[in-house]
C-alpha angles and dihedrals in degrees: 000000000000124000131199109220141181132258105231140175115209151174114191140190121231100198109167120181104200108176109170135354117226120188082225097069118133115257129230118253112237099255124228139232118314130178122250117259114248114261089241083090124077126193112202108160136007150166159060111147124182120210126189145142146049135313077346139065121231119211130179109196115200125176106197142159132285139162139284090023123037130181116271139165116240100191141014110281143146095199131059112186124202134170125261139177125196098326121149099229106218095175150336122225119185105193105204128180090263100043151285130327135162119238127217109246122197114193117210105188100188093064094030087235132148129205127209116192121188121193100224129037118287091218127215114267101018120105133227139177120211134208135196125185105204139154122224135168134239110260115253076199121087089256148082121009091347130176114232126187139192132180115241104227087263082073084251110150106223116196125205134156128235142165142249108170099162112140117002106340104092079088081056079068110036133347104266137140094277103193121117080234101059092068120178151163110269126205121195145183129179123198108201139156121269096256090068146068130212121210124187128158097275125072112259101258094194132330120229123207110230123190129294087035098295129141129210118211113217110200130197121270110261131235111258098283136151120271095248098069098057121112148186135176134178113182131128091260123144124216139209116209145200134174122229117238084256087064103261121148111227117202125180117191131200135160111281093267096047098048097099088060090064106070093090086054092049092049083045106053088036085058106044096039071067106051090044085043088062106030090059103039096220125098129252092255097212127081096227133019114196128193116213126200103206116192096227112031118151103204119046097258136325127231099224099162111261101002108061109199123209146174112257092243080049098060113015118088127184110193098205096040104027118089132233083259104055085054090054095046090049105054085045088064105040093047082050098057095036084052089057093061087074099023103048107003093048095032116018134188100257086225132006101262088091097048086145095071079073108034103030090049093056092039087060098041090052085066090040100050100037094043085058098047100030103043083157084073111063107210097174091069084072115033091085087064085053087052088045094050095056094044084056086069102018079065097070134069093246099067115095124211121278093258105043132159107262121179113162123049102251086070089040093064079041086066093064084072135126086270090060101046112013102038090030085059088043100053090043086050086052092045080050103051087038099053089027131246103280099044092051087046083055093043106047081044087067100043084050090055099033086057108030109151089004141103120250138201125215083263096063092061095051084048097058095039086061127087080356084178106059095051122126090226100068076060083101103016127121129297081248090063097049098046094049094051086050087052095043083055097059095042091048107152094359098103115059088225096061102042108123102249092053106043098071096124087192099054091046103044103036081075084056104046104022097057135046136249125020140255136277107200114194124210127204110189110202112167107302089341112093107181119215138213149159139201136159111273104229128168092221136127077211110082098177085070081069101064129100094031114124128162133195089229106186084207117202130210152184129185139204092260097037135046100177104110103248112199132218126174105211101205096165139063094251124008131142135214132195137236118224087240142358125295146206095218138340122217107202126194089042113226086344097278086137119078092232150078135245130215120195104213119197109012094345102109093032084055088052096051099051090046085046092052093048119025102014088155096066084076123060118254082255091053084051103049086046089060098047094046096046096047092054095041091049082060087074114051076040098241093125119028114231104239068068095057091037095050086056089042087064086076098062084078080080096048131101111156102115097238091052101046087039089053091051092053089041093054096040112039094063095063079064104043080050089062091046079070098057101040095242094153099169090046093041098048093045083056085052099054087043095064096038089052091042084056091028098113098033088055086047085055098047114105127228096229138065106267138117127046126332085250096054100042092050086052087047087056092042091053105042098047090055092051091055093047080046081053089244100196090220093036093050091047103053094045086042088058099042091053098050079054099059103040095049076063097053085246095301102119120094115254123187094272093212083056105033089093093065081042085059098043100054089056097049085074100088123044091237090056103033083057085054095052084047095055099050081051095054087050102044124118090178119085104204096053089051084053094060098038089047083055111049096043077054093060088041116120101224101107100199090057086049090044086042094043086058105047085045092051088049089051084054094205112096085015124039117248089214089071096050090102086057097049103044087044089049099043090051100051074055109103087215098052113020072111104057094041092058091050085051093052088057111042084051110037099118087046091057097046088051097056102027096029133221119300099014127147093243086051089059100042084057103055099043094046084055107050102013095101097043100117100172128092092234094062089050091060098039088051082048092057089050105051087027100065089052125098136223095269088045095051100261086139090043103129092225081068095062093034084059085048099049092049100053087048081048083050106044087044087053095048099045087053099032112039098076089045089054093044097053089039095058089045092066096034100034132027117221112270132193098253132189130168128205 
């Protein structure tokens, strides 16, 4: 279907009237495909809604003129289309210079799309203005306009509305042109009752009562921005505020009981708006940023310019009851969305193919600016696990390159994926470590104000990341700038990164965006002569699915006689290059910065291990957790056999830096949650006791208490929490004390907060204890406390409280539904219900697509957590059958579909090779011992 549109420019009023919430208001059915709307159109201003009603919502859409931008056709046309989602249409006005008439509309709900006819000619260069009259109801999802609710602790249900419009919901509100690329000025006021607030992007400018007691919130005009960063709340929150010292009011809202955990968000987001203020050299453009906590809230927060939205566990800190952790996680999250105001809201993707233009670069600047302002934290300690992560699904056919055509919104919610973020962030923190910080700071600079209030394209980036120093906008950047161009020029040709046939960022980086998968280079030392190669890294028995990839790597590398970091950009398929002497063993790819893997042919690895066994220290913790990563990987596309991983795992038994130690769990324990599935108890338990014994005198070191660095407190908890679940004696015994402790004092009593999950854990084991645990969650006012009870009675092995915790969380009201993905994810990594959660999956799947729709990242997480560790033939029949019985419109094309299918096929391929390899191994290693866990 092709359409012919107009070409408009608009300014538009949102005006909503909201009078009660009922918990009996009609939900929004979860909407289907639709086709993109042709770039001929452009939105630049919209719009002034009006709700009211009960159980509905009434709206009256106008679309009028304002100044300086009124509406105007721009060529000849009889239809203007917009999009639409489950509004019920009343009436269509078109006011034309010579009076009012009604338009024809024609509604097409697949595609969310709305028709309006007129009946003579909208001719170029004459302006309109159009209004509908629609319903609509408020959504029982997690977007659109949605009602949210929490209980006060009086037991008392308190109801409020919010918005969550990413990626294809603002048309869930009010009919609009809902593409990233249509941006526009929104006005909006909201009529509500006294006992409420309403909150939007733009500060109030003045409130008028209306009759019946009722008041109508006028807000300030936006800056030109896409739909779905508008926003609008009206709750009975309170707020603490702060201004920046460039003069930004900062305001964080929670409901009334929750507002004395908000004073760490509101340090935090007054910190870091400067810092971003700062580092990019251009102002935050609006007058005020808040920072809302919502009850039920399906993602972790939302970027809608001037009103940041979060998940309470996202945004409320308790100092005396929240972890290490939690602080760490918050400031992540806060330092994500405030990067988006610039990276998303100034300059946004033009469609969202390139999603990661949004989401990789605030991935990325959550590690830079934090890393900046909260150098306690220590966030380099964690980025590796975000780059590991990607590589999990980035290894499999059915991952799709970081920018991909997407048309319908089910791949549209695919997009918000590890590729996006994680491996979007990973390939920015390699072309930063390849041009140098300070010429990617000046380059992404310029791209910011090249593009300010506009819609780029990948192009755009590489353009501004090349002859950064030529460029019109460093006319007015800082001294830094200046002084480091007129180094560069001095320097010109002297530095293998910035010749001119290397440093062409487009080139380079279009390998790494515009095709799928990642490199494994592999590296064959002989003397002075070190031979290079790449080829894609695929977990596939098909090896034809491997051929045309090539990528432009800038390796890295460091040797046993020199730790200067020596630089190579493989552009070919083989090449060699050559050391200026002989050496005992070379480490690529130096501390990860670079997106790929490395392979040591011939002694290399041999070399490594030795070095590693004797002497681990002489490479960085990141080195090291390459290392690990990499060995076990290359077991699977069989290019390393695993008594080879396992021998350089032996030296883990010296380590102690957190990524490293965290890489070598998270390589070893799931051999053995492979086994849980097949019922290999021996093999599985002396796997168990490896690991145990490997840790065994780092756990003994680990105190019961909060002290010592973040990192070291997150890896204590870490730690401590895996030995319980082993069923550690010492481990057991102290945890077992402590709670018993605590709960003789009706949980009064003060426990270690870094290690009070593994407290919790422990006594979840028995009914008596995990109702307990059950009671103190229903009670909490503290999220982060909730979060960890939620989570041990999760990893409890009574199977009729984890049968009973999901059905709960699906009710949503003792449980949240938002955490439903958690929990069904949690319970099935648990030996005692990966079972029950995969019977839950099933008998509730269309209940799950409907409130979590199609493609979503919850959805995924859901799936994967369920089947990903299925490693029989049989399971993978049986998860066939399944999928396979759904239809389109059901998610039988969703990717995470054929990603769960791909990695049981991985898993059963790994266990047939590699079972009789472990078990001799451990043998050897590791005598058979009588294992239980909890």
């Amino acid at each position: 279907m092709q359409w012919m549109f107009p070409l408009f420019s608009q300014h538009a009023f949102l005006r909503f009237h909201l009078f009660h919430f009922h918990s009996s208001i009609d939900d929004i059915r979860v909407g289907k495909q639709f086709e993109k709307l042709p770039p001929c159109l452009q939105h630049l201003s919209c719009c002034c809604c009006s709700f009211s009603g009960l159980p509905h919502q009434e709206l009256n859409y106008q679309i009028q003129r304002s100044p300086p931008e009124p509406p105007m056709v721009h060529e000849d046309t009889s239809t203007v289309i917009l999009h639409s989602k489950q509004m019920q249409i009343s009436s269509v006005l078109l006011l034309a210079p010579e009076g009012v008439r009604p338009l024809w509309f024609l509604e097409y709900p697949p595609f969310h799309q709305l028709a309006l006819l007129s009946d003579t000619v909208l001719t170029k260069g004459r302006r309109y203005e159009i209004q509908l009259e629609f319903a609509a109801n408020l959504s029982d999802t997690f977007h659109g306009f949605y009602k949210s609710n929490y209980r006060t602790s009086s037991g008392e249900i308190r109801f409020m509305a919010s918005t969550q419009f990413e990626a294809t919901f603002a048309r869930a509100a009010f009919p609009c042109f809902d593409e990233p690329a249509f941006k526009a000025n929104f006005t909006i006021r909201i009529i509500r009752e006294p006992r409420h607030i309403a909150i939007s992007n733009m500060p109030k400018i003045k409130t008028v009562d209306l009759p019946g007691g009722l008041l109508e919130d006028h807000f300030d005009t936006t800056v030109k921005m896409s739909t779905y960063l508008v926003a609008f709340i009206v709750s009975d929150f309170l707020s603490v505020s702060r201004t920046t010292q460039h003069g930004v009011k900062i305001s964080v809202y929670a409901v009334p009981e929750k507002i004395d955990q908000t004073a760490f968000a509101l340090d935090a987001a007054v910190k870091l708006l400067d810092f971003y203020d700062d580092y990019f050299d251009i102002p935050y453009p609006l007058p005020k940023q808040d920072l809302a906590a919502i009850p039920d809230f399906q993602s972790g927060a939302m970027e809608n310019w001037g009103l940041t939205t979060y998940r309470e566990t996202g945004l409320l800190f308790d100092p005396e009851k929240s972890s290490a952790s939690d602080k760490l996680g918050i400031t992540m999250v806060i330092a994500h969305e405030l990067a988006h105001q610039w990276f998303g809201n100034l300059v946004t993707m033009e469609w969202w193919n390139d999603l990661w233009l949004n989401e990789g670069f605030a991935k990325f600047m959550e590690f830079i600016s934090v890393g900046i302002t909260y150098p306690e934290l220590h966030v380099d300690d964690f980025f590796l696990g975000k780059c590991f992560e990607a590589m999990e699904v980035d290894s499999l056919s059915s991952s799709h390159p970081v920018s991909t055509p997407v048309e319908n919104p089910t791949q549209i919610q695919e997009m918000f994926d590890d590729v996006s973020y994680d491996k979007g962030a990973c390939i920015l923190n390699m072309l930063r470590d390849f041009m140098t910080p300070e010429a990617f700071e000046i380059g992404i600079i310029q791209y910011l104000k090249r593009y300010s209030y506009q819609n780029t394209v990948n192009s755009h980036l590489w353009e501004s990341l090349t002859n950064i120093c030529t460029s019109n906008d460093l006319d007015e950047g800082r001294m830094k700038h200046n002084e480091f161009c007129s180094k560069h020029k001095l320097q010109s040709g002297a530095s293998k990164w910035y010749s001119d046939d290397e440093l062409d960022v487009r080139a380079i980086m279009d390998t790494w965006t515009l095709q799928e998968g990642f490199p494994l280079v592999t590296v064959e030392v002989r003397g002075r002569e070190v031979k290079l190669s790449q080829e894609r890294y695929l977990k596939t028995d098909d090896p034809s699915l491997t051929e045309g990839f090539l990528w432009q790597i800038p390796l890295t590398y460091v040797t046993s006689t020199s730790k200067t970091i020596h630089r190579f950009l493989l552009k070919t398929k083989n090449d060699v290059l050559y050391l200026p002497e002989e050496v005992d063993w070379v480490k690529f790819n130096v501390d990860m910065s670079g997106y790929y893997m490395v392979h040591y042919e011939g002694q290399g690895w041999t070399s490594i291990i030795r070095l590693l066994q004797h002497n681990h220290t002489a490479l960085s913790g990141n080195d090291r957790s390459s290392l690990i990563n990499n060995i076990f990987q290359l077991v699977s596309v069989e290019k390393v056999k695993l008594d080879t991983a396992l021998d350089l795992s032996l030296y883990l038994s010296k380590e102690t830096e957190i990524m490293a130690v965290s890489q070598g769990l998270g390589e070893l324990v799931p051999l053995y949650k492979l086994m849980e599935k097949r019922d290999m108890m021996d093999l599985e338990n002396q796997m168990k006791g490896y690991i145990v014994q490997l840790f065994r005198d780092l756990i003994d070191r680990q105190e019961w208490t909060d002290s010592g660095s973040v990192s070291e407190r997150v890896l204590r908890g870490y730690l401590l929490l895996f030995a319980c679940v082993r069923n550690y004696p010492p481990c057991v015994t102290t945890a077992t004390q402590l709670f018993n402790k605590w709960r003789d004092s009706d949980g009064i009593m003060s426990l270690p907060v870094d290690v009070s999950l593994v407290v919790f854990a422990v006594g979840a084991r028995t009914p008596e204890g995990w109702d307990f645990l059950f009671e103190k969650y229903c009670h909490s006012l503290q999220m982060s406390v909730k979060s960890r009870l939620k989570f041990a009675m999760s990893i409890s092995p009574l199977q009729d409280k984890l049968k009973w915790m999901m059905e709960q969380s699906l009710n949503g009201e003792v449980m949240k539904s938002q955490d439903l993905p958690g929990v069904v994810h949690s319970v099935s990594r648990n030996p005692h219900g990966y079972k029950l959660a995969w019977d839950f999956l099933r008998a509730n799947w269309h209940t799950l697509i409907k409130k979590f729709d199609l493609g979503s990242h919850s959805i995924a997480h859901m799936v994967m957590g369920v089947t990903n560790q299925y490693s029989t033939r049989e399971m993978l029949d049986e998860v066939r059958s399944f999928f396979g019985s759904l239809t389109e419109e059901t998610g039988s094309k969703m990717r995470c579909i054929q990603q769960t299918y791909e990695t049981i096929e991985e898993n059963i391929r790994w266990m047939d090779k590699n079972l009789p390899l472990l078990q001799a191994w451990l043998d050897k290693h590791n005598p058979r011992v009588v294992h239980e866990d909890l």
